[in-house]
N, C-alpha and C positions, 0 to 999 in steps of 0.2 A: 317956910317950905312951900306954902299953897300962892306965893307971888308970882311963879312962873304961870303959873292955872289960869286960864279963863274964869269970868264971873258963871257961864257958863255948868263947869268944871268944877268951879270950889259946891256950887250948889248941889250939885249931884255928888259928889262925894261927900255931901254934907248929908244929905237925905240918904248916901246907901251906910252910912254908920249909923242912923238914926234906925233903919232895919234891920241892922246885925243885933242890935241892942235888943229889940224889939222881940227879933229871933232865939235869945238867948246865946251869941256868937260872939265869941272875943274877937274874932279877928272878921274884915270886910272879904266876904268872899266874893264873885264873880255875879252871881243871885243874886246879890246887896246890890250891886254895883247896877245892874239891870232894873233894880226894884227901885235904886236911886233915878235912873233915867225915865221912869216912869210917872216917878213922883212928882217930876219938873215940867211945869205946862210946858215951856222953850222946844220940848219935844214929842211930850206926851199930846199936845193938843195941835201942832202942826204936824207931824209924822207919822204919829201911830192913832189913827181914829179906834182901833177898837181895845184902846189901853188897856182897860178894866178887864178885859178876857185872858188879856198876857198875862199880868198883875196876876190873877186869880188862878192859871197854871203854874205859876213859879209860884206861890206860897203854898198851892197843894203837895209841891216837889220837896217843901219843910218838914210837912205832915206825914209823907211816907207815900 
């Protein structure tokens, strides 16, 4: 299924299941999916310089 994907792609979607998991989520929600692009240097360290502040508002969005 994930052959159409970029290497990219399979990674990040690799990483936003490893936080649904993490989140106690059965299913990869949109959160995950963000928290997976973040996890990935490819993005997080050329696009988004202040990662860890984004990362750190979207897990408190878990916590209520």
């Amino acid at each position: 299924m994930f052959e159409r994907f970029t290497e990219n792609a399979r990674r990040t979607i690799f990483f936003a299941r490893n936080q649904a998991v993490e989140s106690g989520s059965s299913f990869i929600e949109p959160e995950h999916i963000c928290l997976g692009l973040l996890e990935d240097p490819w993005l997080a360290n050329d696009l988004l310089k202040n990662a860890h502040e984004v990362r750190t508002e979207i897990l408190a969005g878990f916590r209520g």
